[in-house]
DOMIKE-57435 format. One record per atom (N, C-alpha, C): x, y, z; residue in three letters; residue number from 1. Coordinates in nm, 4 decimals. Each point is the difference from the previous one (the first is absolute). Layout:
REM DOMIKE-57435
[pt [X, Y, Z], "ALA", NUM] ...
This chain:
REM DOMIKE-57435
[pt [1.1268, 1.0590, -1.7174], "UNK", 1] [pt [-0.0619, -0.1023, 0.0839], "UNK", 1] [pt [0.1099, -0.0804, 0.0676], "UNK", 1] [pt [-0.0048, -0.0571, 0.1244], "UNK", 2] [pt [0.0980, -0.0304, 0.0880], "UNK", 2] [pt [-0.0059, -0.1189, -0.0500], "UNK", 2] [pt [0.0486, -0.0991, -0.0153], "UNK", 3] [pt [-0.0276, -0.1662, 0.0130], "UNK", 3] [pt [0.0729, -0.0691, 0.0849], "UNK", 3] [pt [-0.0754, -0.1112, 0.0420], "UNK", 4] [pt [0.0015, -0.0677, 0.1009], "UNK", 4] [pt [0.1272, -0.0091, 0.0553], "UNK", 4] [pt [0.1061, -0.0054, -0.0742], "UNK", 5] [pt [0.1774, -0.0200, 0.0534], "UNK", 5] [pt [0.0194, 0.1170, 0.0641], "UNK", 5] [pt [-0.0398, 0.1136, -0.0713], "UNK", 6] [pt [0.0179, 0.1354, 0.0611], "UNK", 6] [pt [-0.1057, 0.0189, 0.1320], "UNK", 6] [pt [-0.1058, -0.0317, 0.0063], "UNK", 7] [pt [-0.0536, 0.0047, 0.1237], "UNK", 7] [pt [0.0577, -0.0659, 0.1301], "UNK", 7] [pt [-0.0102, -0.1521, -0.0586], "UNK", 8] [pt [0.1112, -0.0879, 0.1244], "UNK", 8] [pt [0.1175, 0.0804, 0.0305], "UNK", 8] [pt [0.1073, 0.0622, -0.0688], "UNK", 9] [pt [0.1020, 0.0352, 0.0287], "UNK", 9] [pt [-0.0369, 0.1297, 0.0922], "UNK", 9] [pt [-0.0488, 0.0868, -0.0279], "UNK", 10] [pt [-0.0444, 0.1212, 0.0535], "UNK", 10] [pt [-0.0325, -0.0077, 0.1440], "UNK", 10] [pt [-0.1037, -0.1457, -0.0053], "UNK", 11] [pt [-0.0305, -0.0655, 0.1555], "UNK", 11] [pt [0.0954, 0.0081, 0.1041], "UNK", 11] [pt [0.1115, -0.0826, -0.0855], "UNK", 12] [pt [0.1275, -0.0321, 0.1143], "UNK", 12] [pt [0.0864, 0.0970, -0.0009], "UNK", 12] [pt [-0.0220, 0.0522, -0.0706], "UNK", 13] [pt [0.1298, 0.1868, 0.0494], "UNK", 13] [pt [-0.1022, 0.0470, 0.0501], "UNK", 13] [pt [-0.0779, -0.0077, 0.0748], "UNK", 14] [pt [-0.0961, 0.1694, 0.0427], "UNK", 14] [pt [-0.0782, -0.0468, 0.1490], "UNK", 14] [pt [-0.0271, 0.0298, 0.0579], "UNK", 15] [pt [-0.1302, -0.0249, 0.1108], "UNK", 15] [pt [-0.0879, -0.0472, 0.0563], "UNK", 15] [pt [-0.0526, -0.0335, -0.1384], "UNK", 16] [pt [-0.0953, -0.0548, -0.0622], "UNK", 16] [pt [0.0287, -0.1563, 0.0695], "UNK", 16] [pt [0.0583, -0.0342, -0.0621], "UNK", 17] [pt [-0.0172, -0.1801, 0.0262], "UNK", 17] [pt [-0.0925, -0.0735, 0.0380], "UNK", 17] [pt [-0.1051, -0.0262, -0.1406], "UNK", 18] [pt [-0.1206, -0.0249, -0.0163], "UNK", 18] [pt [0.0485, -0.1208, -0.0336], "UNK", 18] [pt [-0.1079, -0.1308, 0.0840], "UNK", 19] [pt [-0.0081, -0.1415, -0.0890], "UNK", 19] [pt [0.0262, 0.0056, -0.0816], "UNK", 19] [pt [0.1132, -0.1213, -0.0912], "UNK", 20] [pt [0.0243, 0.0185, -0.1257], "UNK", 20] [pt [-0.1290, -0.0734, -0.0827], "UNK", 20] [pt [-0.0215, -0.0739, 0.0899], "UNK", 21] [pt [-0.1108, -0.0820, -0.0693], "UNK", 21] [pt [-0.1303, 0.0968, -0.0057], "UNK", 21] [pt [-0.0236, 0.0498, 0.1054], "UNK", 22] [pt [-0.0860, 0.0558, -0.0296], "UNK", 22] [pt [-0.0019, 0.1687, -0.0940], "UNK", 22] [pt [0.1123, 0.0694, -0.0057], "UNK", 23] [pt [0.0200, 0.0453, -0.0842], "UNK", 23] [pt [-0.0026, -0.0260, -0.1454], "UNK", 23] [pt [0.0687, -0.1395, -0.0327], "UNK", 24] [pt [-0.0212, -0.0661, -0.1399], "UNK", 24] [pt [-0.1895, -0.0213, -0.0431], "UNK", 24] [pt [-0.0543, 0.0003, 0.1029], "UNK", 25] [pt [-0.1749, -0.0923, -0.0295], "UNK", 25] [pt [-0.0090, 0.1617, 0.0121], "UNK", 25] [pt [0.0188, 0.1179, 0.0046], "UNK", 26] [pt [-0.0738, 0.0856, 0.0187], "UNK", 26] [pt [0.0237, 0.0611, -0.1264], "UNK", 26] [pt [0.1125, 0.0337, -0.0536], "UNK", 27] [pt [0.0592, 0.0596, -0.1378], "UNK", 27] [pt [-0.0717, -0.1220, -0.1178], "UNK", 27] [pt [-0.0111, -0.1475, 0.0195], "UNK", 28] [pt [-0.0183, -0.0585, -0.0600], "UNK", 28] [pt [-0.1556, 0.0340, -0.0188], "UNK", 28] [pt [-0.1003, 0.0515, 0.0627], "UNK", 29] [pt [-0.1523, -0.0239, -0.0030], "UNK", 29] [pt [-0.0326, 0.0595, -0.1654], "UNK", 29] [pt [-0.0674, -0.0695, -0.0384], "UNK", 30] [pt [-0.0602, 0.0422, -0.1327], "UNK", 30] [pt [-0.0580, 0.1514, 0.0461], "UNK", 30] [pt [-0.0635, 0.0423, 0.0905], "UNK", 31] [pt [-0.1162, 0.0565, -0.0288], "UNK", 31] [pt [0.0963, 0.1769, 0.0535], "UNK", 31] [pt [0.1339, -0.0041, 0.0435], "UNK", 32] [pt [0.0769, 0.0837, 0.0278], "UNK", 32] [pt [0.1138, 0.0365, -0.1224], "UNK", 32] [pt [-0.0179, 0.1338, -0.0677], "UNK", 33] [pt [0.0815, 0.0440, -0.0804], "UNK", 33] [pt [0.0935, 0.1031, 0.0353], "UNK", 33] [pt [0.0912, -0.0223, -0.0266], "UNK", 34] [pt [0.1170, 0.0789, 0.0891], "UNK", 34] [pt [0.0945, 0.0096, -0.1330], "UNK", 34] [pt [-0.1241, 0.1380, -0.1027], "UNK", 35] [pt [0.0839, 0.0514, -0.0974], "UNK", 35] [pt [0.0401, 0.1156, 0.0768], "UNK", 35] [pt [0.1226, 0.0672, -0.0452], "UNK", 36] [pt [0.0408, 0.0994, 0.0535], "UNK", 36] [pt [0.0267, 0.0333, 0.1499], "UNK", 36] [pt [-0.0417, -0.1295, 0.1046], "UNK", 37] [pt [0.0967, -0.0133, 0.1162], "UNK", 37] [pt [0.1877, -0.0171, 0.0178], "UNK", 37] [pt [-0.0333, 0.1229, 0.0906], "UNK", 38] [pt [0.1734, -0.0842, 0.0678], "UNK", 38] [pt [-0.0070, -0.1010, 0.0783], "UNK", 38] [pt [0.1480, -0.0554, -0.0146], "UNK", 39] [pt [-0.0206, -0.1618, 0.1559], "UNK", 39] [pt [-0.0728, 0.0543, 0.1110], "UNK", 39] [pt [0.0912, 0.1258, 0.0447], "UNK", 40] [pt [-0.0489, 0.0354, 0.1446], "UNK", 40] [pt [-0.1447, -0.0024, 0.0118], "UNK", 40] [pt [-0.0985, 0.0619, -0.1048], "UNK", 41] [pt [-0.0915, 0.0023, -0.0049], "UNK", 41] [pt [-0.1334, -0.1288, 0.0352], "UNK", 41] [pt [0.0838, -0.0631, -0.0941], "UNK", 42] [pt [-0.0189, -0.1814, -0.0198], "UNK", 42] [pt [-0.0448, -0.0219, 0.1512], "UNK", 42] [pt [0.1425, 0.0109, 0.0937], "UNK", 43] [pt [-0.0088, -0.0850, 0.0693], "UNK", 43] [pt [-0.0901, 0.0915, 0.1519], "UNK", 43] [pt [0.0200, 0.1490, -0.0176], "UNK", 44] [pt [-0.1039, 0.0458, 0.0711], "UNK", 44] [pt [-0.1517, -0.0347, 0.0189], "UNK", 44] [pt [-0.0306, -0.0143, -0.1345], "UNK", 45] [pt [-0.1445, -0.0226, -0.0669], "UNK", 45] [pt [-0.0295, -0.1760, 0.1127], "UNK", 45] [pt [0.1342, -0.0809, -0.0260], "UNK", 46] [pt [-0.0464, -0.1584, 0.0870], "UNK", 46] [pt [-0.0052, -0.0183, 0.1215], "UNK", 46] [pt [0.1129, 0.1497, 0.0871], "UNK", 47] [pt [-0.0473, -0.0162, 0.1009], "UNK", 47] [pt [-0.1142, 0.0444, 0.0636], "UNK", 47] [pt [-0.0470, 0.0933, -0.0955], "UNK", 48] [pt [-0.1541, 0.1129, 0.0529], "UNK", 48] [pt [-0.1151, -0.1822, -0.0452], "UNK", 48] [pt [0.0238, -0.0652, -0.0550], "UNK", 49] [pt [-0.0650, -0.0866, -0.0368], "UNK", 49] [pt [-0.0021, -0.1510, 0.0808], "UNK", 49] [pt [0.1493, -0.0246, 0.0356], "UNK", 50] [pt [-0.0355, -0.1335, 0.0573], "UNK", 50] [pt [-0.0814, -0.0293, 0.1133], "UNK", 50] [pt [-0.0111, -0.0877, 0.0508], "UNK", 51] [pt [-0.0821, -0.0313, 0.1211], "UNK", 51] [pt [0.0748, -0.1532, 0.0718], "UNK", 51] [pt [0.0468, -0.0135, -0.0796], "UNK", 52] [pt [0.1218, -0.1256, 0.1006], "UNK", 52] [pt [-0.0111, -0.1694, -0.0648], "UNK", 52] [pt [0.0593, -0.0964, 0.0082], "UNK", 53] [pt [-0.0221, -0.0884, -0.0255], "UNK", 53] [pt [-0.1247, -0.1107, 0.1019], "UNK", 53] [pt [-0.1083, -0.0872, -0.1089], "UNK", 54] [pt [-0.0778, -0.0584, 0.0706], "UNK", 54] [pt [0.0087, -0.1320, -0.0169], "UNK", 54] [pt [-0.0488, -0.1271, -0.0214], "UNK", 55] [pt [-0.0205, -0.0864, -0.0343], "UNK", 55] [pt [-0.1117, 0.0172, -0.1284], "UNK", 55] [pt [-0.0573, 0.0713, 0.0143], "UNK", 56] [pt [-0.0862, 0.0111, -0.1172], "UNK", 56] [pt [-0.1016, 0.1153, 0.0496], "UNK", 56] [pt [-0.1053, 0.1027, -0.1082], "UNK", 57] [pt [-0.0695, 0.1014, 0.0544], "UNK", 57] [pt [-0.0522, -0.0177, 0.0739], "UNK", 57] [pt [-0.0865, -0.1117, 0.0302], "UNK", 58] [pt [-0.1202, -0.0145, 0.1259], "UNK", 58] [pt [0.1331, -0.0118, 0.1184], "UNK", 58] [pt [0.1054, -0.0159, 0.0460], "UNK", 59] [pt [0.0595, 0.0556, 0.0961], "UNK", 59] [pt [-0.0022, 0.1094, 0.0403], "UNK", 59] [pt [0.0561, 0.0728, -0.0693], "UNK", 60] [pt [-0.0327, 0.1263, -0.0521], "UNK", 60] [pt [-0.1030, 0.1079, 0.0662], "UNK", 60] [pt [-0.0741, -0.0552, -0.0844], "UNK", 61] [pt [-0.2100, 0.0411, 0.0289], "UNK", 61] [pt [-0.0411, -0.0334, 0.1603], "UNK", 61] [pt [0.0751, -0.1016, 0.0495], "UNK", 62] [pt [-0.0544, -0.0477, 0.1478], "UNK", 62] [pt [0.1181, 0.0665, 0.0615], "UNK", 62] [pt [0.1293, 0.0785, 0.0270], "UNK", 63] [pt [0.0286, 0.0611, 0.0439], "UNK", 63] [pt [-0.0271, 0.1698, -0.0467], "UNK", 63] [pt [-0.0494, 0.0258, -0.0863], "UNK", 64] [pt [-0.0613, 0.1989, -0.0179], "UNK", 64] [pt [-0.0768, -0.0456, 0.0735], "UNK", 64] [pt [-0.1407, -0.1166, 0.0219], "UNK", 65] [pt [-0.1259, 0.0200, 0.0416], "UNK", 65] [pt [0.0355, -0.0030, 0.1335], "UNK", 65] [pt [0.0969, -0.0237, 0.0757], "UNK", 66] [pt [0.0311, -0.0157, 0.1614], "UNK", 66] [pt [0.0400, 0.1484, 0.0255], "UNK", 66] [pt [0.0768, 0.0500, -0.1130], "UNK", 67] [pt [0.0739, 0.1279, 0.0673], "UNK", 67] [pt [-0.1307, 0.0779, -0.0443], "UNK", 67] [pt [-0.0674, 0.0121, -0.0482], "UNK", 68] [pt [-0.0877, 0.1410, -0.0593], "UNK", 68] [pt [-0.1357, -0.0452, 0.0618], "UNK", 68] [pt [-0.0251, -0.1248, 0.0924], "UNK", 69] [pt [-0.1402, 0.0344, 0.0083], "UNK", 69] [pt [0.0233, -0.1082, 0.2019], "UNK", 69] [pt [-0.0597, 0.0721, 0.0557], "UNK", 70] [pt [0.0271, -0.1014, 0.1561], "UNK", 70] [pt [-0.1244, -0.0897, 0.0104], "UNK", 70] [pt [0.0450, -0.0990, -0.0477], "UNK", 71] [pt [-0.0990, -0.1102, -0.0238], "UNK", 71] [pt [-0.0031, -0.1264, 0.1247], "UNK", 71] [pt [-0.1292, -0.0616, 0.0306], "UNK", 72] [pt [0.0003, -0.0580, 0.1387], "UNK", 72] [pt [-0.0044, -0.1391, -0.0772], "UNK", 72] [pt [0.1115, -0.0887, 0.0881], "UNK", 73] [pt [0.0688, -0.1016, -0.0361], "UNK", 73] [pt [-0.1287, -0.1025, -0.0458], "UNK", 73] [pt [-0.0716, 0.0043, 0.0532], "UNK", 74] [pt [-0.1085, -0.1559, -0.0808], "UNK", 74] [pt [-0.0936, 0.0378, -0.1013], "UNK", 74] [pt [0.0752, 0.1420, -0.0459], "UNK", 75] [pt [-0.0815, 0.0039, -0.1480], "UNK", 75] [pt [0.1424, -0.0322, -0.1299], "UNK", 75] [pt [0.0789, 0.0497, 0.0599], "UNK", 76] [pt [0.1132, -0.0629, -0.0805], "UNK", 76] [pt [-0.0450, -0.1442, -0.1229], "UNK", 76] [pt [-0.0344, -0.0372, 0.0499], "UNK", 77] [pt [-0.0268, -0.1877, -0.0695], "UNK", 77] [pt [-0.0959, 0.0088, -0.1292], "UNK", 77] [pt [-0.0517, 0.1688, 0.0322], "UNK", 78] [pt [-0.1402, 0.0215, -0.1162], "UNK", 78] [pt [0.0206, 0.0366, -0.0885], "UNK", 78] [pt [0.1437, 0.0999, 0.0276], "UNK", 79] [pt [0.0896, 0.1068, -0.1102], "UNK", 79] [pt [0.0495, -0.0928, -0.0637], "UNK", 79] [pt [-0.0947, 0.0225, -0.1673], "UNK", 80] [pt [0.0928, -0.0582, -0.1266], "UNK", 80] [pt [0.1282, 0.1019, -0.0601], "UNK", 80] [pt [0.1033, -0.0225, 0.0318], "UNK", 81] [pt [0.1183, 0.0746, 0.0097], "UNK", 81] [pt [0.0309, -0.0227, -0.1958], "UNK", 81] [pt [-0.0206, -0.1198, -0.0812], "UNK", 82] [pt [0.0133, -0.0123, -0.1278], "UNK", 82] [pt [-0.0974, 0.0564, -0.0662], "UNK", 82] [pt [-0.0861, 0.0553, 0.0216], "UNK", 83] [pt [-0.1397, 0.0922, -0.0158], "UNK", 83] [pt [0.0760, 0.1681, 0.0049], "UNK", 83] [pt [0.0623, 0.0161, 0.1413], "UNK", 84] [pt [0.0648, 0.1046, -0.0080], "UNK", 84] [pt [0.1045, 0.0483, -0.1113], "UNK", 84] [pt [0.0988, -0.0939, -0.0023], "UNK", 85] [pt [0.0926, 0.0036, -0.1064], "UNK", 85] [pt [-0.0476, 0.0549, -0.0878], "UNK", 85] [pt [-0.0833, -0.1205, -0.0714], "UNK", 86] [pt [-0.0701, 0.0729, -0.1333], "UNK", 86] [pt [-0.0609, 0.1243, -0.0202], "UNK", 86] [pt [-0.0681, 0.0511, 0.1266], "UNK", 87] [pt [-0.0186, 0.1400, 0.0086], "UNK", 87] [pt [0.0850, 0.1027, -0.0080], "UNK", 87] [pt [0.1242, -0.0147, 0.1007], "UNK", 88] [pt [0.1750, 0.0753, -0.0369], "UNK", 88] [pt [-0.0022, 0.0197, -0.1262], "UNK", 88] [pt [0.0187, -0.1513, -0.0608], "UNK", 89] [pt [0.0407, -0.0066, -0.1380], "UNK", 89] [pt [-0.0602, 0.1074, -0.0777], "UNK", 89] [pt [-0.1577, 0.0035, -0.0169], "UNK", 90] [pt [-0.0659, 0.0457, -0.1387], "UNK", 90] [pt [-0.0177, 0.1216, 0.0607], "UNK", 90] [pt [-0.0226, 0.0568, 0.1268], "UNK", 91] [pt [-0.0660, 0.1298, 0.0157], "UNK", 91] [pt [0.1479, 0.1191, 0.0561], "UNK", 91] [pt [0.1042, -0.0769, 0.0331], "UNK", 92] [pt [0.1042, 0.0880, 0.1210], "UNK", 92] [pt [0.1276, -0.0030, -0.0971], "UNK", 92] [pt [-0.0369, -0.1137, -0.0966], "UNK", 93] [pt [0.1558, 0.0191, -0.0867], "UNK", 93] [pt [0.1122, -0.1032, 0.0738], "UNK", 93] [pt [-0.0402, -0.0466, 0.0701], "UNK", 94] [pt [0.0782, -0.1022, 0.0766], "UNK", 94] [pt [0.0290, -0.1031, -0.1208], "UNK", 94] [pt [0.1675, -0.0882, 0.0561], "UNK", 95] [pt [0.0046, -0.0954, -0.1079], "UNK", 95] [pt [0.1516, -0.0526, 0.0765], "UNK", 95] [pt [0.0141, -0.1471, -0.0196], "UNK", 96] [pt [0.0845, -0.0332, 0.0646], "UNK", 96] [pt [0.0860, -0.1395, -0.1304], "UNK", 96] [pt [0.1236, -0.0319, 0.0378], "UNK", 97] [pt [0.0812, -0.0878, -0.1001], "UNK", 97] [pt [0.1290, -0.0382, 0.0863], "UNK", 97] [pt [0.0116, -0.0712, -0.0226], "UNK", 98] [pt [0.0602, -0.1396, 0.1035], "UNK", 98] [pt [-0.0011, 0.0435, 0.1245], "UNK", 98] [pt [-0.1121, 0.0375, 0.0692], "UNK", 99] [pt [-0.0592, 0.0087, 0.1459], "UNK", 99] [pt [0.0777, 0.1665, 0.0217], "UNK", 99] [pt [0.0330, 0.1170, -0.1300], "UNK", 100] [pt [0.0186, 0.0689, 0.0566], "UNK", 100] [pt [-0.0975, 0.0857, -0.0628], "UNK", 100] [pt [-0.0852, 0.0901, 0.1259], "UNK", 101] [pt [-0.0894, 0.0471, -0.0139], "UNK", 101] [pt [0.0043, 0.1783, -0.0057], "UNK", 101] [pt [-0.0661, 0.0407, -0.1060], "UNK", 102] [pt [0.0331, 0.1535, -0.0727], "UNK", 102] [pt [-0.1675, 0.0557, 0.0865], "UNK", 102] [pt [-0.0224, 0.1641, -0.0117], "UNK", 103] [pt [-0.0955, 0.0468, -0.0313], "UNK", 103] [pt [0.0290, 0.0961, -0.1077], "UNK", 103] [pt [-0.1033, 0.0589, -0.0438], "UNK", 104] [pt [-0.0081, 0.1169, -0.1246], "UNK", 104] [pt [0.0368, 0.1293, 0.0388], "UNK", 104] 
């Protein structure tokens, strides 16, 4: 199993050069086990995963819902975008930690 020193390091010798931060919140997630990963692996797995830094998910949620759906501007105000989130969250595997936001 790689651990975290070995992943960071791997980061900065290689290509890769994935957020460290967001690399750290991604290796760190409880719900991700990375027995028998290599770093490289590690850090492949965060970039197939990240989605970028937000202020928080409903940022997030109100920019997928602009790119994935062409929505006419005076319904905007109706879209509960923190409604969405929570949907990411429980149904898509979505999950985000200090505004940096993963999918599954």
């Amino acid at each position: 199993m790689a651990t975290l020193e070995e992943v960071l390091e791997a980061n900065l010798t290689s290509a890769h050069n994935v957020d460290e931060e967001a690399l750290t919140a991604y290796y760190n997630n409880d719900s991700i086990f990375w027995v028998g990963e290599e770093a490289d692996d590690v850090i492949r797995a965060c970039e197939n995963a990240y989605q970028g830094h937000y202020a928080n998910g409903t940022d997030y949620a109100e920019e997928l819902m602009a790119d994935l759906y062409d929505i006419p501007n005076h319904l905007y105000p109706y879209i509960d975008y923190a409604a969405f989130w929570r949907d990411l969250c429980m149904g898509d595997g979505y999950w985000e930690e200090d505004g940096h936001v993963f999918s599954a």
